[in-house]
Backbone as CSV, one residue per row, in Angstrom:
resi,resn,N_x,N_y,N_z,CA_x,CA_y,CA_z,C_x,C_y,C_z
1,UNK,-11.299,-15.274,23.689,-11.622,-14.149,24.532,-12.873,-13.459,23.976
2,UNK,-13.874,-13.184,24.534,-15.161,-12.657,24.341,-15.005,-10.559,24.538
3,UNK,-15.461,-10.051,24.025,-15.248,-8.816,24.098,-15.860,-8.019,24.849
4,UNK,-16.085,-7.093,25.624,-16.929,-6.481,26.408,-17.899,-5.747,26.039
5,UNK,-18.848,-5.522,25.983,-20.034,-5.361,24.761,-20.420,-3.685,25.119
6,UNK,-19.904,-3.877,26.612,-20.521,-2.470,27.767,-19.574,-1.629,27.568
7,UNK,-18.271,-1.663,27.021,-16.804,-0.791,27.252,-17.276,-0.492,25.791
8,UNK,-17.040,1.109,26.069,-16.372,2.122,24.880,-15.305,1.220,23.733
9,UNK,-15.718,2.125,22.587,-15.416,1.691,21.804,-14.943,2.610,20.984
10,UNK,-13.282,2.477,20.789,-12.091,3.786,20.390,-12.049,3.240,19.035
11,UNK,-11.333,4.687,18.234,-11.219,4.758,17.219,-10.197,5.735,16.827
12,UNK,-9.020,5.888,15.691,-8.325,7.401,15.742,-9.166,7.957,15.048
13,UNK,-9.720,9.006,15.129,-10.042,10.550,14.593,-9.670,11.033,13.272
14,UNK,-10.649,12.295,12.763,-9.821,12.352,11.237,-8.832,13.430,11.759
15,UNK,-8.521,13.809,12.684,-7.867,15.283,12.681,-6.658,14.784,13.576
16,UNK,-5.185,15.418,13.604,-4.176,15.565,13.803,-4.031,16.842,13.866
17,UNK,-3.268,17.361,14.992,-2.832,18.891,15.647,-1.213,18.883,15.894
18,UNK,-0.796,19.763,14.928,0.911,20.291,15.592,0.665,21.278,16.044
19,UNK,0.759,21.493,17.447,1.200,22.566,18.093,2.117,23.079,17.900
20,UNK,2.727,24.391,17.112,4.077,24.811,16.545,4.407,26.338,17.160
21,UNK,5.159,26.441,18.245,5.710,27.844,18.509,6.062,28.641,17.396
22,UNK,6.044,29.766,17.463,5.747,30.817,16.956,7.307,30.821,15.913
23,UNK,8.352,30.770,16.623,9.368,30.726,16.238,9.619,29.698,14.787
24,UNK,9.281,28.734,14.911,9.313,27.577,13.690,8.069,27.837,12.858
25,UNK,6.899,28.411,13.214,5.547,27.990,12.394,5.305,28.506,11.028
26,UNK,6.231,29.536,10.673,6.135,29.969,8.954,6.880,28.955,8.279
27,UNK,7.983,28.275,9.155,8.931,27.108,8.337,8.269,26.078,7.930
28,UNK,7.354,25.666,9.042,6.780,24.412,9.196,5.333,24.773,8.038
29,UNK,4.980,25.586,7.728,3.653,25.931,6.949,4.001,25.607,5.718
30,UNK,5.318,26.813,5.631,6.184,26.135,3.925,6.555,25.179,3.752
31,UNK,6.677,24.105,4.527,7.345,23.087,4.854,5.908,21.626,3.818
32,UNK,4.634,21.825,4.278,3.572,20.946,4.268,3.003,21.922,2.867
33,UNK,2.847,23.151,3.153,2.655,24.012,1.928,2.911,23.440,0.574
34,UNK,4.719,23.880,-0.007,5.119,24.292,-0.734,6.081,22.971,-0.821
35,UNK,6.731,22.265,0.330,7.770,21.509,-0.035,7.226,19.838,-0.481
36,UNK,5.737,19.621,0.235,5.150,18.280,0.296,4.154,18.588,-0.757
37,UNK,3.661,19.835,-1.214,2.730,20.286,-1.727,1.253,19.468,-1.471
38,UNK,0.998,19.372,-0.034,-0.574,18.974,0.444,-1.669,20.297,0.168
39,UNK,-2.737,19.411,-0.242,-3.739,20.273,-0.472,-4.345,21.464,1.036
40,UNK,-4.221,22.782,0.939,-4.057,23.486,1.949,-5.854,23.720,1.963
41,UNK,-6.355,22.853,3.095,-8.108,23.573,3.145,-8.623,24.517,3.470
42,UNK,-7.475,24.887,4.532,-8.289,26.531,5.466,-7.050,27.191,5.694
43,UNK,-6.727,28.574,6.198,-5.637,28.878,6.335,-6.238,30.053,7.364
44,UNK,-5.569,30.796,8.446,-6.605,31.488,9.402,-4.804,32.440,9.381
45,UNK,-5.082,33.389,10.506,-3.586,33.614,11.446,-2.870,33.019,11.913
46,UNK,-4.263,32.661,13.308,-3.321,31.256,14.067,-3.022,29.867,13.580
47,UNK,-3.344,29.572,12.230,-3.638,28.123,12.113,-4.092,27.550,10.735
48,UNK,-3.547,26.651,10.121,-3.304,26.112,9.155,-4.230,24.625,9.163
49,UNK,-4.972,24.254,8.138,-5.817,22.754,8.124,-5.273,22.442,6.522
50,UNK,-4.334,21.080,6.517,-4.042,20.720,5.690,-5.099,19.384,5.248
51,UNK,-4.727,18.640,3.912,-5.128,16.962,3.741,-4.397,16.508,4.042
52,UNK,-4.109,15.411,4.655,-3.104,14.337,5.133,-3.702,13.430,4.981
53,UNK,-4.206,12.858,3.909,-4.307,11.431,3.483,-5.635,11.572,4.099
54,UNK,-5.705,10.676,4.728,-7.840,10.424,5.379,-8.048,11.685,6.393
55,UNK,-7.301,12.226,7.079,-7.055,12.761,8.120,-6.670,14.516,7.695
56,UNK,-7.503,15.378,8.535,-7.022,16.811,7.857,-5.371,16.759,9.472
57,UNK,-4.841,17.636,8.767,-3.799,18.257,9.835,-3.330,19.238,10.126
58,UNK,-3.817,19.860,10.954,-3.818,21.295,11.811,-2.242,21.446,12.206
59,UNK,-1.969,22.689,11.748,-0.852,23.340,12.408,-1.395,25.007,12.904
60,UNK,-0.907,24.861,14.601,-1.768,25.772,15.196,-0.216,26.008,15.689
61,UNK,-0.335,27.621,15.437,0.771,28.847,15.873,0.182,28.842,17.226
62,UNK,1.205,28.235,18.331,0.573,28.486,19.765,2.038,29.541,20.488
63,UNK,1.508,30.722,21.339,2.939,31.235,21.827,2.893,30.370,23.181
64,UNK,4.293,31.006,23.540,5.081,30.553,24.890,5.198,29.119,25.210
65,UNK,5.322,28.240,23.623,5.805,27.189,23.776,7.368,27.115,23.346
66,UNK,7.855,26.118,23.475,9.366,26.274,23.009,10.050,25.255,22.055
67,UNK,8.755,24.006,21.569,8.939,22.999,20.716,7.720,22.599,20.428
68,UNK,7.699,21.976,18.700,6.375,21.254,18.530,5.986,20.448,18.864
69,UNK,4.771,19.784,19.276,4.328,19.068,19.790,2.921,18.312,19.385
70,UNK,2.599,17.297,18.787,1.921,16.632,18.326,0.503,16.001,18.938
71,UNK,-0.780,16.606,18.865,-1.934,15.823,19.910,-2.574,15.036,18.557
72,UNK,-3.499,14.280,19.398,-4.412,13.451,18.105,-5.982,12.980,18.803
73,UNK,-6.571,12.766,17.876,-8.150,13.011,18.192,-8.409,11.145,18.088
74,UNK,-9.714,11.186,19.394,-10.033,9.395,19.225,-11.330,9.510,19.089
75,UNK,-12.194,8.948,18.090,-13.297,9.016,18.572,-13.825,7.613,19.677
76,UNK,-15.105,7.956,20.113,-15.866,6.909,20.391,-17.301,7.102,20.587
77,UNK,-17.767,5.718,20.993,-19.209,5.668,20.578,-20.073,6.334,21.959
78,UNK,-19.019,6.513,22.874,-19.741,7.147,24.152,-19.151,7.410,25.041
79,UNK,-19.018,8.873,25.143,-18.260,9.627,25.730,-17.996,9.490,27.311
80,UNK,-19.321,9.637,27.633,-19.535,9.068,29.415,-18.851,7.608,29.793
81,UNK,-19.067,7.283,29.212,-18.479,5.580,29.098,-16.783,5.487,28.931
82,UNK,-16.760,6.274,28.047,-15.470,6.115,27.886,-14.439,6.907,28.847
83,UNK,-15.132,7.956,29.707,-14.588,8.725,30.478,-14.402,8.473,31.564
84,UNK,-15.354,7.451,31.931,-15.426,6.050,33.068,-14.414,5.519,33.114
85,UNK,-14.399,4.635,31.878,-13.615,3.405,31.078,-11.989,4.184,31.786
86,UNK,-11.313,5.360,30.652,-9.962,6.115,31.318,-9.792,5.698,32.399
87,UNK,-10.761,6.576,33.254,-10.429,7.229,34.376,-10.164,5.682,35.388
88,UNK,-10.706,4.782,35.054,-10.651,3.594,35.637,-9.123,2.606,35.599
89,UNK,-9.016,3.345,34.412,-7.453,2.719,33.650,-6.148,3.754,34.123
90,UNK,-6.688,4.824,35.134,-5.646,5.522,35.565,-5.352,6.483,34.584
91,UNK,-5.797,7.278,33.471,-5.635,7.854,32.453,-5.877,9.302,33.223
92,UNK,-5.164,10.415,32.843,-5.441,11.654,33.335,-6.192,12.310,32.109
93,UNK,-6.993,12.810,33.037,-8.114,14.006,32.085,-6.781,14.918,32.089
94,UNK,-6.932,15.980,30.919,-5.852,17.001,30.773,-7.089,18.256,30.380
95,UNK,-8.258,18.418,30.732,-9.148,19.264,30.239,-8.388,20.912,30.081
96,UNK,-7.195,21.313,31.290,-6.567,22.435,31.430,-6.166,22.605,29.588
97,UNK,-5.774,22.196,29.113,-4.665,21.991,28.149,-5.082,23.129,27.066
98,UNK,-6.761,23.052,26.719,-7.408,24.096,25.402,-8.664,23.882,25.956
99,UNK,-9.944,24.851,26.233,-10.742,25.693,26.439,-11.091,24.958,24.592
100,UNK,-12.664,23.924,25.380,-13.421,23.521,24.196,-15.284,24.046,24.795
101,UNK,-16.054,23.937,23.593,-17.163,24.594,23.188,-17.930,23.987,24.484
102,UNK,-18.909,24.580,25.284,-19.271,23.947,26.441,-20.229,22.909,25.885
103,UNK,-20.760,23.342,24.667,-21.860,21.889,24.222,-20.951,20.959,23.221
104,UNK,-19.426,21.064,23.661,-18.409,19.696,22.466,-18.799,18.585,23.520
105,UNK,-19.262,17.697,22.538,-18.852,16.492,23.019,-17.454,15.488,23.645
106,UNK,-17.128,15.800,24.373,-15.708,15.535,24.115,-14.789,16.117,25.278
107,UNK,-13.371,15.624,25.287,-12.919,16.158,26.813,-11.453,15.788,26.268
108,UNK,-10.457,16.006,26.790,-8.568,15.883,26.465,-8.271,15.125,27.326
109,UNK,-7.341,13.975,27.611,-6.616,12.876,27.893,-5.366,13.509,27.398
110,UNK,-4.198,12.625,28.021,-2.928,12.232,27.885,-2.280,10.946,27.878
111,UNK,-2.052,9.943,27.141,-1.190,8.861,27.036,-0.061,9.101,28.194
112,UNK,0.435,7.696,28.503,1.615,7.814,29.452,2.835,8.393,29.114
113,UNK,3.021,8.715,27.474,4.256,9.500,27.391,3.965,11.187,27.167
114,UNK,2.569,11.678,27.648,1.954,12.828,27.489,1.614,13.379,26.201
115,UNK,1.774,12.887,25.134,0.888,13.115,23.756,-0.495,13.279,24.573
116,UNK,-0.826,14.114,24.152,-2.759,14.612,24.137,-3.521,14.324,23.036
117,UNK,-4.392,14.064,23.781,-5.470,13.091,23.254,-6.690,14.018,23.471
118,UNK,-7.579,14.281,22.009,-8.848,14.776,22.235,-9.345,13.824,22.065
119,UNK,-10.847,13.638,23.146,-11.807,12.058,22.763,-12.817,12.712,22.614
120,UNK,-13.369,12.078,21.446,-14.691,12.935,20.932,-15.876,11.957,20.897
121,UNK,-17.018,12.163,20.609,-17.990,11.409,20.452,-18.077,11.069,18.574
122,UNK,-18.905,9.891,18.930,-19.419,9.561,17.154,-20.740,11.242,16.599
123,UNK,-20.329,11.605,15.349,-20.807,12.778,14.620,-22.386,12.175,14.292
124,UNK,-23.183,13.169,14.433,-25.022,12.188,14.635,-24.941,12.393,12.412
């Protein structure tokens, strides 16, 4: 089988996002904090950036959710292309989901079991 030279070209991302309601998110902080003891990089109000091995991992205090919920970042080598590529494959844009920078490269997907997907471009 020969590969398509013209199709986007995916990759996973260094970043991982738990979305954690408000209710669990001091557990879950002590939890990666204090109980796994990962190196803690940033620490904000809303939101926590741990090391996770190659990959940092965000735990973001979101309200009026009611369980955590896990998104993950893809890169690729071209965004337009690849937004083609989806949308061709029946993939839903989920852009509603989080309000990103109007000059990000990049746009939100959903897998068929609704995990969210940020797709980003390659970093110049």
């Amino acid at each position: 089988m020969v590969a398509n030279v013209n199709s986007p070209h995916f990759s996973g991302g260094a970043n991982i996002a738990i979305k954690c309601p408000y209710h669990t998110y001091e557990q879950t902080i002590a939890f990666y904090r204090d109980t796994l003891a990962l190196p803690l990089i940033e620490e904000e109000p809303e939101g926590c950036i741990f090391q996770f091995g190659p990959v940092r991992l965000w735990v973001d205090r979101v309200p009026n959710i009611s369980h955590a919920d896990i998104w993950l970042e893809l890169e690729t080598n071209d965004t337009d292309g690849a937004a083609a590529h989806l949308k061709n494959h029946g993939v839903p844009r989920r852009d509603e989901v989080e309000q990103l920078r109007e000059d990000f490269d990049g746009f939100w997907i959903s897998d068929p079991a609704g995990v969210i997907h940020l797709v980003v471009g390659e970093e110049d």
